[in-house]
HTML snippet that shows the backbone in 3Dmol.js (N, CA, C, O; Angstrom):
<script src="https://3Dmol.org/build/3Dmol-min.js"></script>
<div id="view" style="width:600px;height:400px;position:relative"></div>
<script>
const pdb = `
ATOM      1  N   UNK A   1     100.235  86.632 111.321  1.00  0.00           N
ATOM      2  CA  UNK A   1      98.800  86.609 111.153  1.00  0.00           C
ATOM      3  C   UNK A   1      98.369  85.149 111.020  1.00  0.00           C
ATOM      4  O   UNK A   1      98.856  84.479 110.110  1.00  0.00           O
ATOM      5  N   UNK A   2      97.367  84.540 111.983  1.00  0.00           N
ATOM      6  CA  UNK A   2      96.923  83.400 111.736  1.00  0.00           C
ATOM      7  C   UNK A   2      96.265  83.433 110.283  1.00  0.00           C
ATOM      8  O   UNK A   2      96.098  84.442 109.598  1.00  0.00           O
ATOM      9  N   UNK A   3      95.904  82.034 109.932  1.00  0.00           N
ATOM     10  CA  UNK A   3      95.488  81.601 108.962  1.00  0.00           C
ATOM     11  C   UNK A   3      93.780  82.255 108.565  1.00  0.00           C
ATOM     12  O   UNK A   3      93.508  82.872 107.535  1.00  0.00           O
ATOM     13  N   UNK A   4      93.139  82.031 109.300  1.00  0.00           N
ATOM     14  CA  UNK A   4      91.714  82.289 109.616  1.00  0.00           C
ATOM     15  C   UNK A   4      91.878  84.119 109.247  1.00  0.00           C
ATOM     16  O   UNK A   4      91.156  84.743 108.469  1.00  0.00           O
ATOM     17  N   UNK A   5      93.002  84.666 110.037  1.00  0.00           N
ATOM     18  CA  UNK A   5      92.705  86.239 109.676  1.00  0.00           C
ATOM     19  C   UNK A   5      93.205  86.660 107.871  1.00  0.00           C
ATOM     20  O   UNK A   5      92.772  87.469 107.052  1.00  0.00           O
ATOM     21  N   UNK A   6      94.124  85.807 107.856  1.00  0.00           N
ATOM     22  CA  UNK A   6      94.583  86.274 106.579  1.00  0.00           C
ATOM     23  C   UNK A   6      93.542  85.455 105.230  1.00  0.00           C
ATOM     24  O   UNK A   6      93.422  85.859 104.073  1.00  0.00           O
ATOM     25  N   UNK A   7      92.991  84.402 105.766  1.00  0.00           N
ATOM     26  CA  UNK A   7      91.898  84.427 104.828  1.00  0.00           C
ATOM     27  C   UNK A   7      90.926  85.178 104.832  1.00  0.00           C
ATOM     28  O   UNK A   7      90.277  85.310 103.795  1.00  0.00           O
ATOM     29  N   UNK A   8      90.570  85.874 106.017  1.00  0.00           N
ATOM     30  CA  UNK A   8      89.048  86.941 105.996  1.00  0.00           C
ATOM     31  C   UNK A   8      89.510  88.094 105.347  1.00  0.00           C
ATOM     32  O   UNK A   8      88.752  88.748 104.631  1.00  0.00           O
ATOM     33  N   UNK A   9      91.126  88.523 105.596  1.00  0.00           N
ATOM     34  CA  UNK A   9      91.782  89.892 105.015  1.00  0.00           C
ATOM     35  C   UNK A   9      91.755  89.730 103.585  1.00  0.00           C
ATOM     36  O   UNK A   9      91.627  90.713 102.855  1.00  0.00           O
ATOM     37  N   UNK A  10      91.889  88.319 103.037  1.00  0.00           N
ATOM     38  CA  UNK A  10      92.143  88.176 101.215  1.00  0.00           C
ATOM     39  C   UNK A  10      90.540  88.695 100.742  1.00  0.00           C
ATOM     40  O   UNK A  10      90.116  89.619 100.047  1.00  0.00           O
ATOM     41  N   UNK A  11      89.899  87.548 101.534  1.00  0.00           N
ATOM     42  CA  UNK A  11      88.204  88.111 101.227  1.00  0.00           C
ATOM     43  C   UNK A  11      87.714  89.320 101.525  1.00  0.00           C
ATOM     44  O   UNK A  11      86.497  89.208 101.380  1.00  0.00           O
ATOM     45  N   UNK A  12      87.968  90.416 101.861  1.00  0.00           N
ATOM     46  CA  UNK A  12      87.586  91.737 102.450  1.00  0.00           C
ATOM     47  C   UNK A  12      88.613  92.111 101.312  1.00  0.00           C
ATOM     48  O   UNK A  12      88.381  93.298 101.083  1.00  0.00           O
ATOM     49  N   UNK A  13      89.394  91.789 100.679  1.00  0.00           N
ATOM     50  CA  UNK A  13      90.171  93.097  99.823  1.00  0.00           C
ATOM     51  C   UNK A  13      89.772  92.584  98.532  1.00  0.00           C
ATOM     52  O   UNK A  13      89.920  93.371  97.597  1.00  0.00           O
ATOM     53  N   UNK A  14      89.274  91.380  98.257  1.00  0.00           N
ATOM     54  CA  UNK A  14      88.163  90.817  97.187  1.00  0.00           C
ATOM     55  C   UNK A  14      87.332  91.536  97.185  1.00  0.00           C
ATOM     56  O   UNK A  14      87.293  92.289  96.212  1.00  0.00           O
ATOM     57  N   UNK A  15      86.219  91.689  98.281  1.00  0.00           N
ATOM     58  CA  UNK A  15      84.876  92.153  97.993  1.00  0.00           C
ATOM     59  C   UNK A  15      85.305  93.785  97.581  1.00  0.00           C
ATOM     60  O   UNK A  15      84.903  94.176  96.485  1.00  0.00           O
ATOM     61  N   UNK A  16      86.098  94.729  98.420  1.00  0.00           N
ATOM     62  CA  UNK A  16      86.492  95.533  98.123  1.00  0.00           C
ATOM     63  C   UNK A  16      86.791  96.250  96.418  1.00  0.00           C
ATOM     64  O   UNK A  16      86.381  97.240  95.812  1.00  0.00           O
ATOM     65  N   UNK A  17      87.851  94.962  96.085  1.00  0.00           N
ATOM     66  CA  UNK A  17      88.110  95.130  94.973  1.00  0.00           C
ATOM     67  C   UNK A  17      86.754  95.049  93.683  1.00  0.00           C
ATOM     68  O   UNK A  17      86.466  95.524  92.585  1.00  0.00           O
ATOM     69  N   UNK A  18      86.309  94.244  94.565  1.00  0.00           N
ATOM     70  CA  UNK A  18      84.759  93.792  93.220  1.00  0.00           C
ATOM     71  C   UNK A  18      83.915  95.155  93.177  1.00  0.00           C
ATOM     72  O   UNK A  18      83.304  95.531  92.177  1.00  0.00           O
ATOM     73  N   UNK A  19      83.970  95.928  94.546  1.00  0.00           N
ATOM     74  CA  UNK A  19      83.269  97.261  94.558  1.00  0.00           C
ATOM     75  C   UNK A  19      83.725  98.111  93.897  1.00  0.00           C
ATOM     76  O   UNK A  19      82.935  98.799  93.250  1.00  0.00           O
ATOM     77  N   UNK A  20      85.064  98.365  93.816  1.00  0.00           N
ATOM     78  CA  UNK A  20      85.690  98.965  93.372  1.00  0.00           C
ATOM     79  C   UNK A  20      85.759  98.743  91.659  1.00  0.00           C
ATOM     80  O   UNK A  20      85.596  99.768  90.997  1.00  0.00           O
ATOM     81  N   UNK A  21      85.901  97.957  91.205  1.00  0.00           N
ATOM     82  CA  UNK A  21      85.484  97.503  89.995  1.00  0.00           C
ATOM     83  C   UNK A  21      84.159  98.312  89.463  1.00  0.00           C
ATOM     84  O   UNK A  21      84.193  99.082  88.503  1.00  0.00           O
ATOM     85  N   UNK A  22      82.717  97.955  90.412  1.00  0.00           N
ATOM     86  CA  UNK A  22      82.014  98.220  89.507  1.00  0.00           C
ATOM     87  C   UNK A  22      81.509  99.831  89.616  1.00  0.00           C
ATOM     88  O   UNK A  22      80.827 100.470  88.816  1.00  0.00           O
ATOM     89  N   UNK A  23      82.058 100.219  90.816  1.00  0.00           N
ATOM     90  CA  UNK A  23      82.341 101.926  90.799  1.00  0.00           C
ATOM     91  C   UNK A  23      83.293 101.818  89.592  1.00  0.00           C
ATOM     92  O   UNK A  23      82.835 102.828  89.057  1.00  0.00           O
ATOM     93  N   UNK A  24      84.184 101.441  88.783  1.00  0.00           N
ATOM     94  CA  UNK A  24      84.968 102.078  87.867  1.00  0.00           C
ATOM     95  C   UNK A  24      85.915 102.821  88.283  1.00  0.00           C
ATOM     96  O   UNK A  24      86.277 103.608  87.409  1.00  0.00           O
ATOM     97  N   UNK A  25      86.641 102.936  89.538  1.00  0.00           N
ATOM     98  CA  UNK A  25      87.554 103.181  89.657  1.00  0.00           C
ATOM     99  C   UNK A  25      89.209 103.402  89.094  1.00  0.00           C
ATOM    100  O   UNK A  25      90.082 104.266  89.172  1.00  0.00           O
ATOM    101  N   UNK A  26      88.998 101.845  88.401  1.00  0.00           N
ATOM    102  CA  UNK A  26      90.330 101.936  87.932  1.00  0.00           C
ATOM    103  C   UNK A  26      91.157 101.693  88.867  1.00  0.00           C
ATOM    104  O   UNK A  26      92.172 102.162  88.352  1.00  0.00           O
ATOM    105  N   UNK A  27      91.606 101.150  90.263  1.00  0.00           N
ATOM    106  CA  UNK A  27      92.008 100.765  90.809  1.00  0.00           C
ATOM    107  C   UNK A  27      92.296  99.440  90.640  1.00  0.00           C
ATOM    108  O   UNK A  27      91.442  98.587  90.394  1.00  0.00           O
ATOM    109  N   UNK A  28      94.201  99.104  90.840  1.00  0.00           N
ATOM    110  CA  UNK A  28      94.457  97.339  90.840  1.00  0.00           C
ATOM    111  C   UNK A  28      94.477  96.868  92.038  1.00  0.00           C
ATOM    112  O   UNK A  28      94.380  97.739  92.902  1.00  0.00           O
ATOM    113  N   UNK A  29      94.580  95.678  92.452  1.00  0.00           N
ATOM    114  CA  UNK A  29      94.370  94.805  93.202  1.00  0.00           C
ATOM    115  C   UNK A  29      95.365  95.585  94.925  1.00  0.00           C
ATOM    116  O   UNK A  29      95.077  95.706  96.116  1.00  0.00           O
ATOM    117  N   UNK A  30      96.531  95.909  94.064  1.00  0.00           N
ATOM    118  CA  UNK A  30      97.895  96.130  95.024  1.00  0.00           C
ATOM    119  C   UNK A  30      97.422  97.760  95.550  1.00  0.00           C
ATOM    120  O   UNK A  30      97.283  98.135  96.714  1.00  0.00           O
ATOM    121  N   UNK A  31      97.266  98.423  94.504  1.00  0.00           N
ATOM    122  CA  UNK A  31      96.737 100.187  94.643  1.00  0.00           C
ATOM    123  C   UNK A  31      95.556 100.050  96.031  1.00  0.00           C
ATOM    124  O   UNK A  31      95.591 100.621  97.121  1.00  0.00           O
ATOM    125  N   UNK A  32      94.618  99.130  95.518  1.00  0.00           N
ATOM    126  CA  UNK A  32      93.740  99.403  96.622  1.00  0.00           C
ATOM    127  C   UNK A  32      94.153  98.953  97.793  1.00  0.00           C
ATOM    128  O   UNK A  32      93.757  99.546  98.796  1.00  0.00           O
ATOM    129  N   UNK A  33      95.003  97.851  97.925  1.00  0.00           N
ATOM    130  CA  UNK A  33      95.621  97.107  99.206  1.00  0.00           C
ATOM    131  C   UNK A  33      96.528  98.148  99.875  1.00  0.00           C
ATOM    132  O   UNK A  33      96.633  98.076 101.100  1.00  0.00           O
ATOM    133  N   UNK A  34      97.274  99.223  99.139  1.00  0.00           N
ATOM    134  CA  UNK A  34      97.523 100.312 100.267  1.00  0.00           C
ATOM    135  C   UNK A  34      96.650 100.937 100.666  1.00  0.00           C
ATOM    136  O   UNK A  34      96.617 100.908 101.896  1.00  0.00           O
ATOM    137  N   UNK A  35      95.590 101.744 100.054  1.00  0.00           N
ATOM    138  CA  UNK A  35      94.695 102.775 100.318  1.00  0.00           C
ATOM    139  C   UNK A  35      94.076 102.279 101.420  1.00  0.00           C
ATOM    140  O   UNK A  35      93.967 103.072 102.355  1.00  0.00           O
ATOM    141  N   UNK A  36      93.486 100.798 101.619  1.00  0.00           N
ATOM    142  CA  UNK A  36      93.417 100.314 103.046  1.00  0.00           C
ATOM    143  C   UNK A  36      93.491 100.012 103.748  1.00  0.00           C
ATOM    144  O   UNK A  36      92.595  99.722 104.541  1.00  0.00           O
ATOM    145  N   UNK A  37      95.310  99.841 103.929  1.00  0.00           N
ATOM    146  CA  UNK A  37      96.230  99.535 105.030  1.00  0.00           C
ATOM    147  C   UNK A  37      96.366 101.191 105.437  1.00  0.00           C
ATOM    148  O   UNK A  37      96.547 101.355 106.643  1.00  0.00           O
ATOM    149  N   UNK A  38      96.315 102.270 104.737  1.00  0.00           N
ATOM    150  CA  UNK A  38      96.669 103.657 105.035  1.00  0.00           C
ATOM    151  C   UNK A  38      95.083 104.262 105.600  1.00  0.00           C
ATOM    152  O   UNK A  38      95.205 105.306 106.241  1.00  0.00           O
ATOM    153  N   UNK A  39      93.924 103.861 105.485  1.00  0.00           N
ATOM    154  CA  UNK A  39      93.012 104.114 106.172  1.00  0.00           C
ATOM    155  C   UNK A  39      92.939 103.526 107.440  1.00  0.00           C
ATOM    156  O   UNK A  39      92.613 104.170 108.437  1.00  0.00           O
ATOM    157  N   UNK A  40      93.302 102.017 107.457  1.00  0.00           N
ATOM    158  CA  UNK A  40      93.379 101.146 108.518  1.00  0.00           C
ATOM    159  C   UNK A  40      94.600 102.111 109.517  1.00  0.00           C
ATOM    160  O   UNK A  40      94.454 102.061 110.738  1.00  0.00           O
ATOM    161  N   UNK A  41      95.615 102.849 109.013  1.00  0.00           N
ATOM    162  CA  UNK A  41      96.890 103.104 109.355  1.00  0.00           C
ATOM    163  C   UNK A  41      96.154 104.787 110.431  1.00  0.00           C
ATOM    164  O   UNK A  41      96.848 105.303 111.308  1.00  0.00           O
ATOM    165  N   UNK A  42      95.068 105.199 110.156  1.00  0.00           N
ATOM    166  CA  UNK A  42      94.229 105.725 110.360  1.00  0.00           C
ATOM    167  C   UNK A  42      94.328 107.910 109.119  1.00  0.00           C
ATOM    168  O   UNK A  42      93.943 109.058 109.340  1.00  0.00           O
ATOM    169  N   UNK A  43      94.946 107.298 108.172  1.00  0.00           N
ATOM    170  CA  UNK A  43      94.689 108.556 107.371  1.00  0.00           C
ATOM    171  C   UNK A  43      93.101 108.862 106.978  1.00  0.00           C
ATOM    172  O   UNK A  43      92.187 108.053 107.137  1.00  0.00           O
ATOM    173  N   UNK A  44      92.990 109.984 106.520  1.00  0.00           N
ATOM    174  CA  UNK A  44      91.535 110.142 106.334  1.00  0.00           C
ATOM    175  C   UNK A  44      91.395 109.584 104.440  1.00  0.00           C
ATOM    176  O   UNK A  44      92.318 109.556 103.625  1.00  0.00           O
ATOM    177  N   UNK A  45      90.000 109.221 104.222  1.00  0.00           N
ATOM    178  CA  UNK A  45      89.546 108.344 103.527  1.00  0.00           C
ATOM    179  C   UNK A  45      89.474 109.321 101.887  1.00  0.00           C
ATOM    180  O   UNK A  45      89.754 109.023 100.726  1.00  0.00           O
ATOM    181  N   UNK A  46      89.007 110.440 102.485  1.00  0.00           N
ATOM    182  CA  UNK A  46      88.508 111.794 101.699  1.00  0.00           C
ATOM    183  C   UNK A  46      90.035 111.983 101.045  1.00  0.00           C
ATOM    184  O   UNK A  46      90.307 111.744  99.868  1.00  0.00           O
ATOM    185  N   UNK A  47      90.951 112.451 102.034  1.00  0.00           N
ATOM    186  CA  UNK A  47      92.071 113.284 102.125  1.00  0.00           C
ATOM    187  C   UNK A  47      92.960 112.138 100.878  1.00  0.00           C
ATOM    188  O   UNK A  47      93.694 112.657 100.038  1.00  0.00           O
ATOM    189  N   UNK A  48      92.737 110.366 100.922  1.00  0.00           N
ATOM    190  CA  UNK A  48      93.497 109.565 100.492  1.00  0.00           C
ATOM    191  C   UNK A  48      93.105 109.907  98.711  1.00  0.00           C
ATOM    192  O   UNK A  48      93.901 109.900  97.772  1.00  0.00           O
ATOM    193  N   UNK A  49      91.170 110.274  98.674  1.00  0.00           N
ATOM    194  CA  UNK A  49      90.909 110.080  97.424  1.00  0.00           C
ATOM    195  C   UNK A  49      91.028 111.087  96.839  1.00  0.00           C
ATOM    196  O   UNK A  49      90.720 110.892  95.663  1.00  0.00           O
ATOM    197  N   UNK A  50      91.380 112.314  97.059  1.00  0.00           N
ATOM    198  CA  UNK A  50      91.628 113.774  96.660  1.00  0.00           C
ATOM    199  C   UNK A  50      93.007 113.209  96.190  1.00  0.00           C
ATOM    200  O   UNK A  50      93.070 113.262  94.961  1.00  0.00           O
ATOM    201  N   UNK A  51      93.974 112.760  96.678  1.00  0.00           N
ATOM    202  CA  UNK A  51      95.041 112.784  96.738  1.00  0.00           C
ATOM    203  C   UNK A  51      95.642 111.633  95.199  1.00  0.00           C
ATOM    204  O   UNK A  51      96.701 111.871  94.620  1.00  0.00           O
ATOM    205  N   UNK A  52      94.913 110.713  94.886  1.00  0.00           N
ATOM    206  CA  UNK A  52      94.590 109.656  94.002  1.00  0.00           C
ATOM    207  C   UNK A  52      93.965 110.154  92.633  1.00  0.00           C
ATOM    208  O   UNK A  52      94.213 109.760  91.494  1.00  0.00           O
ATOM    209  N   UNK A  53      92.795 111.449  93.208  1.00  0.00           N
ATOM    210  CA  UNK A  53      92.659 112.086  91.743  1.00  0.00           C
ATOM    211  C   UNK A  53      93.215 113.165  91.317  1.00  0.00           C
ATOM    212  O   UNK A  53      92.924 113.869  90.350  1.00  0.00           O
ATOM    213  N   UNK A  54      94.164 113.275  92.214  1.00  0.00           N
ATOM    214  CA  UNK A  54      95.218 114.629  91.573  1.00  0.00           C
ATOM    215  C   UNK A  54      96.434 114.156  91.062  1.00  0.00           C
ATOM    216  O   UNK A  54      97.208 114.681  90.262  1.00  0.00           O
ATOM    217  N   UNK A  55      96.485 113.001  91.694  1.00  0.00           N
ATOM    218  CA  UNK A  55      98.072 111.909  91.153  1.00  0.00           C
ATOM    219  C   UNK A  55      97.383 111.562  89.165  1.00  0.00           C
ATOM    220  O   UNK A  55      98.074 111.612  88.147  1.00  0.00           O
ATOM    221  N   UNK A  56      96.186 111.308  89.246  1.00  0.00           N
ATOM    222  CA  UNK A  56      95.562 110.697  87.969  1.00  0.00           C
ATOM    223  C   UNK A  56      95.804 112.288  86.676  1.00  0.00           C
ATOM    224  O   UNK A  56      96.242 112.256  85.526  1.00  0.00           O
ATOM    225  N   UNK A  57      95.344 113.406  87.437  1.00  0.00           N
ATOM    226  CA  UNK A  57      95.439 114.622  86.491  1.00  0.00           C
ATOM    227  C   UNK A  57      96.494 114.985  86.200  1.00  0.00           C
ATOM    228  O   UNK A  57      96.467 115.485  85.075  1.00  0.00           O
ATOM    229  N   UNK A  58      98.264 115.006  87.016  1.00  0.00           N
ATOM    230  CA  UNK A  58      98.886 114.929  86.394  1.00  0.00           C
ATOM    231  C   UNK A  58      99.566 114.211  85.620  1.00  0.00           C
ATOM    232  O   UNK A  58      99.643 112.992  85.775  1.00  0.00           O
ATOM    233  N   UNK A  59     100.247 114.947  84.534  1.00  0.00           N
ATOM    234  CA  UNK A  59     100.899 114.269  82.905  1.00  0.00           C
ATOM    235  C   UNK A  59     101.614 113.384  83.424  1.00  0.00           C
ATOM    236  O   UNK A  59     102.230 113.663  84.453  1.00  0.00           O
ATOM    237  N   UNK A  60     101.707 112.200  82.892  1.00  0.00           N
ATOM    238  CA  UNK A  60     102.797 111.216  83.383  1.00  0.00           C
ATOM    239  C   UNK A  60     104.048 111.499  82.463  1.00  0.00           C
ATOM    240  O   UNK A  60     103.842 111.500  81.249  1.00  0.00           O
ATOM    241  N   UNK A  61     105.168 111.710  82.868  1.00  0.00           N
ATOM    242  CA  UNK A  61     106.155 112.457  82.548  1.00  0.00           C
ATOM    243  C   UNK A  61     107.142 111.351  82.447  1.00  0.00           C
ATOM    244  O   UNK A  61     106.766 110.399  83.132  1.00  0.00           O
ATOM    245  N   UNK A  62     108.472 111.093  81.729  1.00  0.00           N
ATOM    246  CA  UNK A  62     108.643 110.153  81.317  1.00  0.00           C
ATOM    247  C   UNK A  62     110.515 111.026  80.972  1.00  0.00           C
ATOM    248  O   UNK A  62     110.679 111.563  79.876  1.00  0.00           O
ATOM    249  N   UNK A  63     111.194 111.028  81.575  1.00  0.00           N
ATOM    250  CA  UNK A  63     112.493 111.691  81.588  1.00  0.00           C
ATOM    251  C   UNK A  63     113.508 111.321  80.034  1.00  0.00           C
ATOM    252  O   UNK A  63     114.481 111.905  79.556  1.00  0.00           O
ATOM    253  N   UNK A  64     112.905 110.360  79.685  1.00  0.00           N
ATOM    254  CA  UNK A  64     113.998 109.739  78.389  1.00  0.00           C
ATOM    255  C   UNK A  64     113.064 110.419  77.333  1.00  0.00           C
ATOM    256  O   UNK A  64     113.546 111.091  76.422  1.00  0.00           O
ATOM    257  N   UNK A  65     111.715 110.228  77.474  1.00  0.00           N
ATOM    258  CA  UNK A  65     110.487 110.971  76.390  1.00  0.00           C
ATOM    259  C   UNK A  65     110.633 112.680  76.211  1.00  0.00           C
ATOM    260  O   UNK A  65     110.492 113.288  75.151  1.00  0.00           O
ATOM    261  N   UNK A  66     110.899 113.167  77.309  1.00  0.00           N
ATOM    262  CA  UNK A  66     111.046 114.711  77.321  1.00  0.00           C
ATOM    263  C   UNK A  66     112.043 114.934  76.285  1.00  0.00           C
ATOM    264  O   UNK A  66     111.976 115.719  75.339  1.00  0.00           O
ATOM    265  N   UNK A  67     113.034 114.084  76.618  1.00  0.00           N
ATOM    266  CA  UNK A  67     114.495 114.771  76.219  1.00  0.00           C
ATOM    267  C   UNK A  67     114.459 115.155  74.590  1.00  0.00           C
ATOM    268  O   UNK A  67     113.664 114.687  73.775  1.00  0.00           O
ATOM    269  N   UNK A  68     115.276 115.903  74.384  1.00  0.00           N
ATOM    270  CA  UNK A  68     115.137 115.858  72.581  1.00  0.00           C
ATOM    271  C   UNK A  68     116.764 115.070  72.118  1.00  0.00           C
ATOM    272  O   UNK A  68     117.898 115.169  72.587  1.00  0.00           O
ATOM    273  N   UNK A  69     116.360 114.538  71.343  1.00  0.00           N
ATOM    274  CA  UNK A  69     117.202 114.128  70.465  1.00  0.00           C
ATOM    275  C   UNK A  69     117.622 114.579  68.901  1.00  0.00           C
ATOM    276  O   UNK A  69     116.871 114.632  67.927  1.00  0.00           O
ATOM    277  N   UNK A  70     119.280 114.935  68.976  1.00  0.00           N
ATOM    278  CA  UNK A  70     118.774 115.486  67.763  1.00  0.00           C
ATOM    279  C   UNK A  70     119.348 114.844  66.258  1.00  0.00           C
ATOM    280  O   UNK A  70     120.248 114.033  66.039  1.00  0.00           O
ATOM    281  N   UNK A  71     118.601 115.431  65.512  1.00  0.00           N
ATOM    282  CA  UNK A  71     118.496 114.421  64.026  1.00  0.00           C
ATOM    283  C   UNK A  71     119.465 115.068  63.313  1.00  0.00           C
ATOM    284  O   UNK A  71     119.872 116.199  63.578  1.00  0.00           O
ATOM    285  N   UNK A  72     119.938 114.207  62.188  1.00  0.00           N
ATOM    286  CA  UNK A  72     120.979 114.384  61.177  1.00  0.00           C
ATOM    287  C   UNK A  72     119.823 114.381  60.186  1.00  0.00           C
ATOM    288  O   UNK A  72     118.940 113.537  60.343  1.00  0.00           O
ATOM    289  N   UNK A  73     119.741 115.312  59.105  1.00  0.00           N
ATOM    290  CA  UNK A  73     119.493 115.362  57.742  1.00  0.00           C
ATOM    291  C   UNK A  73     120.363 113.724  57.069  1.00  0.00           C
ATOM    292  O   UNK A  73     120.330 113.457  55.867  1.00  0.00           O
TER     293      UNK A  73
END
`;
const viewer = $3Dmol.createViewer("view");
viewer.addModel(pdb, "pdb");
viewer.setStyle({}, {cartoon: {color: "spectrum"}});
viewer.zoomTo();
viewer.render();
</script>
């Protein structure tokens, strides 16, 4: 990527990000940098954000946290 494109690409995932910000998203810098390489990639936009708020509703699950450990008196 020339220079010229990869500076317009930093600035387009800036402004992005600043939108995204003040929608409240909750989206980081890197999260949103896939969501629009995978739209660019041509997935649907809808289908990406359905998919982002169902990842958010489930429990974040944590394999060492589940486990029980057990105690001595």
């Amino acid at each position: 990527m020339d220079p010229e494109a990869s500076r317009k690409a930093r600035e387009s995932l800036e402004l992005a990000f600043q939108m995204s910000n003040i929608l409240e998203t909750g989206l980081d810098r890197h999260t949103l940098s896939v969501l629009v390489a995978l739209c660019e990639k041509g997935l649907n936009p809808e289908s990406l954000a359905a998919l982002v708020k169902e990842l958010r509703r489930e429990p974040q699950t944590n394999p060492t946290a589940t486990s029980t450990v057990p105690t001595f008196p």
